[in-house]
N, CA, C and O of each residue as an XYZ file, in Angstrom:
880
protein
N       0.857     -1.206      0.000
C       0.000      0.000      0.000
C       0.884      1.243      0.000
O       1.767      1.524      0.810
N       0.550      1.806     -0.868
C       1.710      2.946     -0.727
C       0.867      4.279      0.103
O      -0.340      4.372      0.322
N       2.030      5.288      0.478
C       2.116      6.229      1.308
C       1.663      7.468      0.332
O       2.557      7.808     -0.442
N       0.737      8.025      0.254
C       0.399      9.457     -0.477
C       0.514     10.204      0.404
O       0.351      9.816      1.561
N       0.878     11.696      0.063
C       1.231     12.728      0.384
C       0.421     13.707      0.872
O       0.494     14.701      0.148
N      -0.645     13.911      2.194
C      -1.580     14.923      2.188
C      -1.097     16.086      2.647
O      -0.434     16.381      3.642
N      -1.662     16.861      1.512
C      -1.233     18.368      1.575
C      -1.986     19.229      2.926
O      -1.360     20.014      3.639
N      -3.571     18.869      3.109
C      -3.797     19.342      4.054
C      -3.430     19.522      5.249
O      -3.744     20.488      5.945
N      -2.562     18.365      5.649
C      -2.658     17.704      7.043
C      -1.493     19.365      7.719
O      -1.441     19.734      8.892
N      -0.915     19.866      6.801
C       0.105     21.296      7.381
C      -0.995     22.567      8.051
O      -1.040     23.212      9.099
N      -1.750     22.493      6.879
C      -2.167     23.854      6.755
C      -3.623     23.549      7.805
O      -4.387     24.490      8.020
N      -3.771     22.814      8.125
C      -5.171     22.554      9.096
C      -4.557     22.546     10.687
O      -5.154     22.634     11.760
N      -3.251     22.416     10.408
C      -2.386     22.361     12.312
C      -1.260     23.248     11.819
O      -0.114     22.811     11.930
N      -1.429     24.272     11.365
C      -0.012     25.483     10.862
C      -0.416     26.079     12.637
O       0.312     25.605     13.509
N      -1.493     27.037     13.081
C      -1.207     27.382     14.423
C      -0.389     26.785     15.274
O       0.626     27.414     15.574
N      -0.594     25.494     15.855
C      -0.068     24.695     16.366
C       1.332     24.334     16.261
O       2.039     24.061     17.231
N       1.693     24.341     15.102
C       3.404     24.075     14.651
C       4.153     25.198     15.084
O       5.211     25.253     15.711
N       3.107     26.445     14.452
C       3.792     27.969     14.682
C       4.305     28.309     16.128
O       5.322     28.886     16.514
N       2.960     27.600     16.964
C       3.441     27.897     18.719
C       4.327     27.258     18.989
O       4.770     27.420     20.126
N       4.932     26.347     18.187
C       6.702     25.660     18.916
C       7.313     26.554     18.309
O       8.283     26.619     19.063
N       7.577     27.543     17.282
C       8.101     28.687     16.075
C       8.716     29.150     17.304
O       9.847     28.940     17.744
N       7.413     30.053     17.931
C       7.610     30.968     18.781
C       8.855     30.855     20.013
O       9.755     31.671     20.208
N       8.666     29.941     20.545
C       9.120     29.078     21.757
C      10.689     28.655     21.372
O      11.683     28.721     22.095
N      10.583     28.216     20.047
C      12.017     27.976     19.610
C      13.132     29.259     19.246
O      14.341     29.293     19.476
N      12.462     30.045     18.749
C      13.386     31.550     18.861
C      13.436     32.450     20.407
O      14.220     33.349     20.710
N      12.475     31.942     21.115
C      12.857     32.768     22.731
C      13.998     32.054     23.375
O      14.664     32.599     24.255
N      14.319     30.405     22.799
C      14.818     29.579     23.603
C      16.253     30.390     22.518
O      16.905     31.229     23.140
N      16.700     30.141     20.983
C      17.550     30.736     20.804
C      18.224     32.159     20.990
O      19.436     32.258     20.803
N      17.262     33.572     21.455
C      17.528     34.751     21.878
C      18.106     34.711     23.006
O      19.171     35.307     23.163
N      17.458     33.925     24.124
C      18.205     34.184     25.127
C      19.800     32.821     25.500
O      20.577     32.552     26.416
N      19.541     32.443     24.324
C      20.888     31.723     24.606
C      22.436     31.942     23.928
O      23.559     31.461     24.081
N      21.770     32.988     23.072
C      22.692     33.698     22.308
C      23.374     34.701     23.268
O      24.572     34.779     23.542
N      22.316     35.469     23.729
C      22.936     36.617     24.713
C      23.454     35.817     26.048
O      24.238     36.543     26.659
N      23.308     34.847     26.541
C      23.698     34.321     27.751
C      25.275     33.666     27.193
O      26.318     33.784     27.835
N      25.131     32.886     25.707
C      26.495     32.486     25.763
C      27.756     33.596     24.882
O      28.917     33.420     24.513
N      27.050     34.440     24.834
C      28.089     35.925     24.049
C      28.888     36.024     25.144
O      30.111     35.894     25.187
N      27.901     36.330     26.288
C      28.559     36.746     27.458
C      29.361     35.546     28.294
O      30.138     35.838     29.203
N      29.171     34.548     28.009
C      29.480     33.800     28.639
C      30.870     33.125     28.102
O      31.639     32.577     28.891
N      31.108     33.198     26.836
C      32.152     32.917     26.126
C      33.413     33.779     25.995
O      34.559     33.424     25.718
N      32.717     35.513     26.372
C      33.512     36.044     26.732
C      34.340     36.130     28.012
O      35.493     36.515     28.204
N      33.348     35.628     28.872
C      34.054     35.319     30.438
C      34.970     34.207     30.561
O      35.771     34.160     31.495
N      34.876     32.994     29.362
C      35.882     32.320     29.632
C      36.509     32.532     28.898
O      37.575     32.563     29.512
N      36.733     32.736     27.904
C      38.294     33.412     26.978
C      38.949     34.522     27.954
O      40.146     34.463     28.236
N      38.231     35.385     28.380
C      39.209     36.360     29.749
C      40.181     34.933     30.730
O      41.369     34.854     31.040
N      39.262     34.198     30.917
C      39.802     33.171     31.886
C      41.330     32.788     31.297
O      42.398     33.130     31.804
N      41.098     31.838     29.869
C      41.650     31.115     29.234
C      43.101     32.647     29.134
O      44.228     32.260     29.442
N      43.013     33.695     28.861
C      43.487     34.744     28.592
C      44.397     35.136     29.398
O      45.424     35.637     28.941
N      44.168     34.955     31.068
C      44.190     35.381     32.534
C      45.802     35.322     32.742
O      46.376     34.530     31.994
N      46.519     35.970     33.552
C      47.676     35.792     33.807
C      48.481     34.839     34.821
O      49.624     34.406     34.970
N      46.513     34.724     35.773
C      46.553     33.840     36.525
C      46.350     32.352     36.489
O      45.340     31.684     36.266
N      47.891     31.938     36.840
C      47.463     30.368     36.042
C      46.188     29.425     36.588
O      45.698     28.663     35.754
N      45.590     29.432     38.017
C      44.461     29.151     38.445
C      43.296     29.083     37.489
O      42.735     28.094     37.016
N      43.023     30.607     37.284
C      41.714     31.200     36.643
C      42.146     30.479     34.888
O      41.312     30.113     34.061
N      43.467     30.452     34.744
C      43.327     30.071     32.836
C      43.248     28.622     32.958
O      42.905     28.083     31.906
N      43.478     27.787     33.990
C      43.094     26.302     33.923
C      42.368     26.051     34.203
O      42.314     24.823     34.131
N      41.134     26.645     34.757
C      39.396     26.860     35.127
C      39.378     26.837     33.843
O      39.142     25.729     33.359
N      39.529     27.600     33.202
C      38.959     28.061     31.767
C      39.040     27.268     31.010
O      38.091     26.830     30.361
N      40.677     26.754     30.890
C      40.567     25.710     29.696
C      39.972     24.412     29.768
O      39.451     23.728     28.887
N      40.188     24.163     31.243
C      39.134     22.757     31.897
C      37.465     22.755     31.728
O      36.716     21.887     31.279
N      37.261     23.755     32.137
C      35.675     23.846     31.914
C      35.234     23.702     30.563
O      34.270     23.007     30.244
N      36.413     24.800     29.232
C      35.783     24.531     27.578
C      35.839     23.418     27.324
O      35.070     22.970     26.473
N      36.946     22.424     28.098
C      37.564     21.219     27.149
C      36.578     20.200     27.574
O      36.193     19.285     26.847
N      36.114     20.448     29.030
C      34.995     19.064     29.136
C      33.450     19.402     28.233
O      32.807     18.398     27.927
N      32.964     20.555     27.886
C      31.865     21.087     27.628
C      31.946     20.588     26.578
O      30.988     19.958     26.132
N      32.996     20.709     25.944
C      33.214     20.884     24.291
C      33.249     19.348     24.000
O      32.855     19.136     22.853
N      33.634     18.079     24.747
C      34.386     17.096     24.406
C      32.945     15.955     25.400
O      33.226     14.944     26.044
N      31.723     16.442     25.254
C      30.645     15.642     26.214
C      29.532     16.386     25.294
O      29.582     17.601     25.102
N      28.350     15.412     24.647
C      27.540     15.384     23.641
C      26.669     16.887     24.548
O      26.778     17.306     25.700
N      26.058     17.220     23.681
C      24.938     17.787     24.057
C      23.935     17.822     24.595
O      23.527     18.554     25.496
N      23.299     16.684     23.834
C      22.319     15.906     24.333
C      22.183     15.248     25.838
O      21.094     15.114     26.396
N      23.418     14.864     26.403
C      23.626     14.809     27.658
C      23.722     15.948     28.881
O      23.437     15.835     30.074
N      24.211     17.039     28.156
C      24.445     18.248     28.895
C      22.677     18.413     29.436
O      22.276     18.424     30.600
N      22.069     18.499     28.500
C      20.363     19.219     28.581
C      20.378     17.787     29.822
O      20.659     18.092     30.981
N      20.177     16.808     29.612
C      19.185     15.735     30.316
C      19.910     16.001     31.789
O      19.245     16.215     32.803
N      21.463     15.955     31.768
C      22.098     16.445     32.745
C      21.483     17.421     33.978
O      21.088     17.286     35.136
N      21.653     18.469     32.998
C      20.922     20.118     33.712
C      19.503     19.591     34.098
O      19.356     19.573     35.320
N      18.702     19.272     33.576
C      17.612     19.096     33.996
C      16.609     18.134     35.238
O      15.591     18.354     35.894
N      17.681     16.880     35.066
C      17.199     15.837     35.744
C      18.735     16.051     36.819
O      18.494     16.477     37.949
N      19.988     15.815     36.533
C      20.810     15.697     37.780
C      21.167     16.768     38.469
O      21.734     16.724     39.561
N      20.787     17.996     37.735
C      21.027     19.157     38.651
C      20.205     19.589     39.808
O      20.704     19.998     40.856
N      19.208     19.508     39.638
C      18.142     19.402     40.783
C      17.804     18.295     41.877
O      16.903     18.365     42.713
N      18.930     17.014     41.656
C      19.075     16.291     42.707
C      20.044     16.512     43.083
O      20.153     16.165     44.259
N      21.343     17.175     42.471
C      22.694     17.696     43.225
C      22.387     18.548     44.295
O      22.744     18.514     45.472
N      21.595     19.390     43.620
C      21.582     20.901     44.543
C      20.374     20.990     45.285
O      20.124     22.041     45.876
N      19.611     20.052     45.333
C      18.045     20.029     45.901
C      17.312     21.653     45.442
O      17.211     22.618     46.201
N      16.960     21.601     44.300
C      16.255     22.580     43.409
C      15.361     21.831     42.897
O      15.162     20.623     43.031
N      14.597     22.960     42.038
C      13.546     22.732     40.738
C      14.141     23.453     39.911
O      14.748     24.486     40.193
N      13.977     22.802     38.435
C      14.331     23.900     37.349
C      13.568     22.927     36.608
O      13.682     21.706     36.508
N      12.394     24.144     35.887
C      11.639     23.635     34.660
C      12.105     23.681     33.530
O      12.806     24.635     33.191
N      11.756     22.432     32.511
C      12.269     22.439     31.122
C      12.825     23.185     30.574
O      13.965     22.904     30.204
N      12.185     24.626     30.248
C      12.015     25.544     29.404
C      13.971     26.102     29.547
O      14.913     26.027     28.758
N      13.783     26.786     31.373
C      15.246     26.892     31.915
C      16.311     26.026     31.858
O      17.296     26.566     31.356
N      16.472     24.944     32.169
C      17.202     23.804     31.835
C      17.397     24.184     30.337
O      18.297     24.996     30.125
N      16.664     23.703     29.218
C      17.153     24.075     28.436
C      18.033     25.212     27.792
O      19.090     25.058     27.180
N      17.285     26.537     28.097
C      18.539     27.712     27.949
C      19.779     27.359     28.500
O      20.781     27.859     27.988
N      19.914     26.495     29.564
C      21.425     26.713     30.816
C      21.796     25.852     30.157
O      22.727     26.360     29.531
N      21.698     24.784     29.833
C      22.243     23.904     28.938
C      23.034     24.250     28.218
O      24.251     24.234     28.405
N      22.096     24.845     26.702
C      22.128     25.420     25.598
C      23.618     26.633     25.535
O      24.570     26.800     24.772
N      23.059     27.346     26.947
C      23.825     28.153     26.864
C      25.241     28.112     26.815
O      26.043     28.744     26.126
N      25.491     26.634     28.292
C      26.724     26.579     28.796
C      27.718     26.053     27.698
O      28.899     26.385     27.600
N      26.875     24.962     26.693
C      27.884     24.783     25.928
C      28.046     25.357     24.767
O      29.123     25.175     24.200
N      26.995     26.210     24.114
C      27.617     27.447     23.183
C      28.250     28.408     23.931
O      28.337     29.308     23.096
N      28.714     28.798     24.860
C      29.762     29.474     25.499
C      31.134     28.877     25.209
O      32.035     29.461     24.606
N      31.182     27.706     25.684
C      32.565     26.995     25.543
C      33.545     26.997     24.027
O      34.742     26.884     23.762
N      31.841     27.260     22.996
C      32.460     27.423     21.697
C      32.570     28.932     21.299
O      33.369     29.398     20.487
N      31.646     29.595     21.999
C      32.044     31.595     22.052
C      33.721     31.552     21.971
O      34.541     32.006     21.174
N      33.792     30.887     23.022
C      34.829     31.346     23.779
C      36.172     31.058     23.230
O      37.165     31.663     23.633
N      36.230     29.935     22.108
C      37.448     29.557     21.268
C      37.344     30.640     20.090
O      38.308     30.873     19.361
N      35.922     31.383     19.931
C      35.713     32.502     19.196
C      36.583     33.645     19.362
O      37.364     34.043     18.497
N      36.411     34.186     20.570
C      36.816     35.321     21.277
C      38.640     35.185     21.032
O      39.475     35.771     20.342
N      38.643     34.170     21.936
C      40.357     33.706     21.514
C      40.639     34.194     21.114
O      41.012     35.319     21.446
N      40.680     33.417     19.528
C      40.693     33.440     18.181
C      41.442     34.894     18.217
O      42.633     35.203     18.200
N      40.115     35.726     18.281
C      40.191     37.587     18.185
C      40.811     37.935     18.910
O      41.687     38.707     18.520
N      40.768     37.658     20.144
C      42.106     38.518     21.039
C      43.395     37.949     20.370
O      44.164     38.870     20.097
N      43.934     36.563     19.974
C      44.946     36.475     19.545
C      45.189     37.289     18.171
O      46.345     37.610     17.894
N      44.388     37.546     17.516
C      44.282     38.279     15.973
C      44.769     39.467     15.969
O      45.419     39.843     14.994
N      44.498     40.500     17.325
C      44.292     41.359     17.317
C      45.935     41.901     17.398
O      46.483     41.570     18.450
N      46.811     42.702     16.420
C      48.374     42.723     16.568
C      48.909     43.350     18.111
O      48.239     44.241     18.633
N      49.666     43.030     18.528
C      50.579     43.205     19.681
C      50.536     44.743     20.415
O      50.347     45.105     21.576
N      50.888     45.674     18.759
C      51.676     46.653     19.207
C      50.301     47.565     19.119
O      50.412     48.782     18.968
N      49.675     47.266     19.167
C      47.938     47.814     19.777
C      48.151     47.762     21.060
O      48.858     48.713     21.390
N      47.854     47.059     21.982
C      48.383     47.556     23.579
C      49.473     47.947     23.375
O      49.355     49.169     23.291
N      50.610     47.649     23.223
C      51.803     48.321     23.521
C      51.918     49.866     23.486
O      52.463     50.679     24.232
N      51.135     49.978     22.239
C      50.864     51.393     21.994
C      49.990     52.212     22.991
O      50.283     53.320     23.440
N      48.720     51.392     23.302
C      47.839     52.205     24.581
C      48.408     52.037     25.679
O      47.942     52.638     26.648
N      49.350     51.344     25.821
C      50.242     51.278     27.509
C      51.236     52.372     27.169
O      51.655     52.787     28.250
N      51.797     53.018     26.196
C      52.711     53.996     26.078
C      51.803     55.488     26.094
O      52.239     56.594     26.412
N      50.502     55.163     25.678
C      49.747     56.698     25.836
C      49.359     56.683     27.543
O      48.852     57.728     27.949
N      49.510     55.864     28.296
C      49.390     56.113     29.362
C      47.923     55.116     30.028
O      47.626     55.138     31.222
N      47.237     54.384     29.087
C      46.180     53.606     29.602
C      46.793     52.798     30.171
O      47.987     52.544     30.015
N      45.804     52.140     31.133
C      46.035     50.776     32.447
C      45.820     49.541     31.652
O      45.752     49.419     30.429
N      45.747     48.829     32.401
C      45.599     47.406     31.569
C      43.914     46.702     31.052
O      43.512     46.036     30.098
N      43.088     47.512     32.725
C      41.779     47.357     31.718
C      41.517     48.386     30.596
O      41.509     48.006     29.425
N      41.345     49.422     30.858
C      41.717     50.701     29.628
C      41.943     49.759     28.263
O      41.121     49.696     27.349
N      43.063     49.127     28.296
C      43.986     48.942     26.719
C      43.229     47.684     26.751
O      43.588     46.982     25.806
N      42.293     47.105     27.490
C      41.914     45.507     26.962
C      40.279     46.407     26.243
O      39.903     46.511     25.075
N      39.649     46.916     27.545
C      38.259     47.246     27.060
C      38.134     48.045     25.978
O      37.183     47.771     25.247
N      38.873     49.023     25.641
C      38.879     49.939     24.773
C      39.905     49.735     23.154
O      39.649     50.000     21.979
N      40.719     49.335     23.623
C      41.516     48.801     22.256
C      41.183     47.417     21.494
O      40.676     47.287     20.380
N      41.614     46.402     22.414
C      41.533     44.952     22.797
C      40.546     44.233     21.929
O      40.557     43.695     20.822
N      39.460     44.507     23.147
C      38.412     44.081     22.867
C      37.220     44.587     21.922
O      36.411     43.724     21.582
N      37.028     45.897     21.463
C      36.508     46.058     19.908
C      37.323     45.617     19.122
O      36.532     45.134     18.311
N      38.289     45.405     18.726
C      39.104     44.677     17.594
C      38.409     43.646     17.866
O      37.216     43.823     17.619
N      38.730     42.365     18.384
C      38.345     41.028     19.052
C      37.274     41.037     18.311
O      37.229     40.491     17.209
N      36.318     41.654     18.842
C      34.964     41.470     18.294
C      34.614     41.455     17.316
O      33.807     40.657     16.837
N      35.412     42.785     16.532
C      34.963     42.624     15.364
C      35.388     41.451     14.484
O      34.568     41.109     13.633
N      36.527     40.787     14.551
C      36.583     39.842     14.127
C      36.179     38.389     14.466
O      36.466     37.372     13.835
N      35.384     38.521     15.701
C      34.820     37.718     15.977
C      33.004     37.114     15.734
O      32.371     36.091     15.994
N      32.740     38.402     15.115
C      31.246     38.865     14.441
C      31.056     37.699     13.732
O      29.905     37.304     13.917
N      31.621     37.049     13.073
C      30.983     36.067     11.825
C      30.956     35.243     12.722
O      29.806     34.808     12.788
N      31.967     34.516     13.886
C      31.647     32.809     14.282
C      30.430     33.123     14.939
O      29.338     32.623     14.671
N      30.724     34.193     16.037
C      29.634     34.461     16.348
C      27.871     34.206     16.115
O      26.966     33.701     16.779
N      28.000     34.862     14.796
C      26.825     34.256     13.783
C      26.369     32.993     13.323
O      25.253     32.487     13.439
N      27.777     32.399     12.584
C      27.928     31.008     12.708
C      27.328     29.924     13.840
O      26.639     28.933     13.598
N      27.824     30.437     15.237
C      27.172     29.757     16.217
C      25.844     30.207     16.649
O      25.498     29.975     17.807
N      24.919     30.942     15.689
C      23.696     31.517     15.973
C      22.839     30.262     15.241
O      21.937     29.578     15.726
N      23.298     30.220     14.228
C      22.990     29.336     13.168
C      22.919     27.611     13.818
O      21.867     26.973     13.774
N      24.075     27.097     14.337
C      23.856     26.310     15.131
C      23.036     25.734     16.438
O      22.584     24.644     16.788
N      23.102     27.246     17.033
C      21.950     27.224     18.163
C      20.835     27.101     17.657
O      20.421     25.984     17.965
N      19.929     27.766     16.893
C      18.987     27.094     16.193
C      18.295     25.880     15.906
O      17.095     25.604     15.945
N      19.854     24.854     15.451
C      19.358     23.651     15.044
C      19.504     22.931     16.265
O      18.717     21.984     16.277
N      20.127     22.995     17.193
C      20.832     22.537     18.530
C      19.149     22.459     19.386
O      18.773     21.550     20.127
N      18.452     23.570     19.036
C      17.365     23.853     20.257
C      16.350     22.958     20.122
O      15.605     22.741     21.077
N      16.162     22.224     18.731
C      15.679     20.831     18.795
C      15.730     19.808     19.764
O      14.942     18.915     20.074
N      16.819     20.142     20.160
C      17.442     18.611     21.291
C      16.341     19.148     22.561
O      16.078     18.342     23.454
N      15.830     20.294     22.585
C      14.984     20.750     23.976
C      13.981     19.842     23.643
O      13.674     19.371     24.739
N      13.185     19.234     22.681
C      12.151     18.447     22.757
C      12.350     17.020     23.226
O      11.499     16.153     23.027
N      13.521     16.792     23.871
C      13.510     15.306     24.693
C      13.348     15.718     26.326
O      13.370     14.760     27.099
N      13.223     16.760     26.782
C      13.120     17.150     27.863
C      11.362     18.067     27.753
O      10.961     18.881     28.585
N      10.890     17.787     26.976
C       9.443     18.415     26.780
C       9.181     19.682     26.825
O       8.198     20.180     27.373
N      10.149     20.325     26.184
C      10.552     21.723     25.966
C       9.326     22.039     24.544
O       9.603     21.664     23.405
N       8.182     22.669     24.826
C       6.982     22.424     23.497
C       7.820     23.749     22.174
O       7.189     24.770     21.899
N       8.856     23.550     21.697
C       9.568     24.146     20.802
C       9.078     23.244     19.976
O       8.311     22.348     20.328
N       9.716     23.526     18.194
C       8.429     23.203     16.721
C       8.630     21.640     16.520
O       7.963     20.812     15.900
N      10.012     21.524     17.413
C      10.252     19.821     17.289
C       9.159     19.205     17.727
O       8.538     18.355     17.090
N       8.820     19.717     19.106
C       8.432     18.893     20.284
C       6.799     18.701     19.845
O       5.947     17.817     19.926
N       6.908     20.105     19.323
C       5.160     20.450     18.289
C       4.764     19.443     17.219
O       3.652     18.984     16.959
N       6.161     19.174     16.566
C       5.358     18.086     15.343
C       5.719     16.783     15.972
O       5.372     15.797     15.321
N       6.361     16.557     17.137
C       6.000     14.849     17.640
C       4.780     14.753     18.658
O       4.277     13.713     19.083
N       4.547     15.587     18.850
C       3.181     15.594     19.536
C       2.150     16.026     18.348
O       1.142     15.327     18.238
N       2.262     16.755     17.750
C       1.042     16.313     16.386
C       1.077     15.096     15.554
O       0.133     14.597     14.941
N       2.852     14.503     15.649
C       2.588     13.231     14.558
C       2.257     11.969     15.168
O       2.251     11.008     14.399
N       1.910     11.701     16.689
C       1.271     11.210     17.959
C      -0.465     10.752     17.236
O      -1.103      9.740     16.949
N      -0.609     12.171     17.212
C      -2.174     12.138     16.991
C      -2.480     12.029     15.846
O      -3.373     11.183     15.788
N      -2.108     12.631     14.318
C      -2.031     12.621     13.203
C      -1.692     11.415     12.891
O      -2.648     10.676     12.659
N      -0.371     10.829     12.779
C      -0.053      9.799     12.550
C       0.082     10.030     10.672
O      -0.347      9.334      9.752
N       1.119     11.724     10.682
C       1.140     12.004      9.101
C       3.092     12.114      9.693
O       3.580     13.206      9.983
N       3.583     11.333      9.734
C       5.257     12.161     10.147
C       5.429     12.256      9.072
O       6.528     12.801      9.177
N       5.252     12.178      7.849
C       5.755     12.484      6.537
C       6.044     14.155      6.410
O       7.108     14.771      6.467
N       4.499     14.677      6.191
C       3.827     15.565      6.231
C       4.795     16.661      7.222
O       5.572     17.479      6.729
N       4.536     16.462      8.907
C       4.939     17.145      9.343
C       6.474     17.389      9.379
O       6.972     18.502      9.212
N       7.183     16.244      9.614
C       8.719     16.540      9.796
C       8.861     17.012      8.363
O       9.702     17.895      8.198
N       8.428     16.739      7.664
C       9.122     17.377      5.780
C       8.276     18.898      6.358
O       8.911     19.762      5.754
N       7.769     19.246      6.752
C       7.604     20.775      7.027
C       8.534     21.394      7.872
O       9.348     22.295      7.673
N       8.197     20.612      9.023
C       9.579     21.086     10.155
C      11.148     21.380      9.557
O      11.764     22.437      9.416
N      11.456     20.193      9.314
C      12.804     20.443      7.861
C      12.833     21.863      7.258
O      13.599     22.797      7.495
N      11.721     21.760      6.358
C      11.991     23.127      5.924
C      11.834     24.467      6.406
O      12.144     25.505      5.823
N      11.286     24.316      7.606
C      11.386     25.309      8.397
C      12.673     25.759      8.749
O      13.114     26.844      8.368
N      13.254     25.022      9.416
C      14.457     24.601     10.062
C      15.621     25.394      8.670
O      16.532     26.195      8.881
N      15.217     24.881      7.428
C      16.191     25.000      6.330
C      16.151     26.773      5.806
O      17.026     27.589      5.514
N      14.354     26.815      5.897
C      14.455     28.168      5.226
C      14.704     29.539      6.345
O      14.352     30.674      6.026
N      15.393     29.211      7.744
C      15.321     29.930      8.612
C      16.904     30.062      9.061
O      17.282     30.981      9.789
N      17.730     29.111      8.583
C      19.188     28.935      8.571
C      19.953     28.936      7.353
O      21.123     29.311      7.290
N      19.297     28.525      6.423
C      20.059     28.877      4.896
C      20.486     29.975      4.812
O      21.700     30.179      4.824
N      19.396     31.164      4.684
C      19.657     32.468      4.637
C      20.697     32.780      5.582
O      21.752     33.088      5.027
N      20.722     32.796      6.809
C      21.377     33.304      7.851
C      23.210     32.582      7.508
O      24.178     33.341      7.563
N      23.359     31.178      7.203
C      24.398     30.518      6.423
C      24.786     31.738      5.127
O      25.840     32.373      5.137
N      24.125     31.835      4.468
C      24.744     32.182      2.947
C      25.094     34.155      3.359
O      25.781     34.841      2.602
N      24.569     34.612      4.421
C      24.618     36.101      4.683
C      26.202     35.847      5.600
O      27.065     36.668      5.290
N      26.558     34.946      6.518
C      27.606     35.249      7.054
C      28.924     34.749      5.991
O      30.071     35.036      6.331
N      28.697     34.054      4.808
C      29.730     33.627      4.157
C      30.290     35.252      3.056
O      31.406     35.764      2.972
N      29.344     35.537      2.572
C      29.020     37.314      2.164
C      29.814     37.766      3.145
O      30.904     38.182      2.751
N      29.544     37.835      4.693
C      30.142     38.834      5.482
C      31.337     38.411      5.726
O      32.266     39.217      5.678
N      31.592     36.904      6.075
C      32.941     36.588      5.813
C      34.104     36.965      4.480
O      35.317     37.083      4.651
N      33.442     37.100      3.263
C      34.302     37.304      2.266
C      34.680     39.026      2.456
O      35.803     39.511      2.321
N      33.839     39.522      2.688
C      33.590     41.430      3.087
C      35.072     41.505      3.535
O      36.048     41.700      2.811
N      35.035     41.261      5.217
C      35.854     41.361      5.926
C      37.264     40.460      5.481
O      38.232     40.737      6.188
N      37.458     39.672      4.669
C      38.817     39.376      4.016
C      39.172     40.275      2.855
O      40.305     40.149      2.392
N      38.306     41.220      2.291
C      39.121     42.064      1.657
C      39.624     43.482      2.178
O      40.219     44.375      1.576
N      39.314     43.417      3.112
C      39.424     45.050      4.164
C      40.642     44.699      5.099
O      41.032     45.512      5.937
């Protein structure tokens, strides 16, 4: 018996798909801004003069970075709240998750840029008379950044597809939306070939704009 293709089965549960839409870009906004910042705090680490604070740093990226994802979320969610005798609902778990380990990859970002950034740039603001935060915040670190703008993006793009993994922890994002419609429907054709292209026509663009901005910034 073969499998036909119903066209309706999208457009009769589009609300429904849309409310994981929603849910899935609050979960990527705030994990973007939590791991910007957060990637920047450990590249300072990794950066640090203090050998303590730079082996925090590199210890913390190297286990984050080198332990699935998928474990991190189930982690945060289910063993953190028996470590610490807490509650933390899905939704949170997921951002802290999300966050902690796109930080770990910020943060080989940031690097990157502080190492990029030439020498005799501080040297020079330590001879006009700036301090050492002075010549990091003000010289330093806008350089850094700016060349750090595309991974940046890059890892925006990833978070995106990453925030899928929130639907094994019942995080109702567009994943979690079409396995709980393809539950009841019983169309997974239908829905995941929508989800897909959701997923595709919401990261393609954002892919093909940072490769543009990447080529920009190699001719300048």
């Amino acid at each position: 018996m073969s499998y036909q293709f119903r066209w309706d089965v999208i457009p009769n549960n589009l609300d429904f798909i849309l409310s994981g839409l929603s849910q899935t870009l609050f979960i990527c906004a705030w994990t973007l801004v939590l791991s910007v910042l957060g990637g920047l705090a450990i590249a300072m680490m990794d950066t640090s003069r203090h050998r303590a604070l730079r082996w925090l740093g590199l210890g913390f990226g190297e286990i984050i970075r080198n332990t699935p994802i998928l474990v991190q979320i189930l982690w945060v969610y289910y063993v953190l709240p028996m470590a610490f005798n807490i509650s933390i609902d899905a939704l949170p778990a997921a951002i802290i998750a999300l966050s902690v380990y796109s930080s770990a990859f910020m943060a080989e970002a940031y690097r990157a840029g502080l190492q990029g950034v030439p020498a005799g740039q501080a040297e020079a603001a330590r001879v006009l008379g700036f301090n050492r935060w002075h010549t990091f915040s003000r010289i330093v670190l806008p350089q850094a950044v700016r060349l750090t703008l595309p991974a940046i993006a890059a890892n925006f793009v990833q978070l995106i597809k990453y925030s899928s993994l929130a639907s094994v922890i019942s995080v109702s994002e567009i994943t979690r939306r079409g396995m709980e419609l393809s539950a009841s429907a019983f169309r997974p054709l239908e829905i995941f070939t929508f989800i897909a292209v959701m997923y595709f026509c919401i990261c393609w663009p954002l892919a093909m704009a940072i490769r543009i901005w990447e080529r920009r910034l190699s001719r300048q």
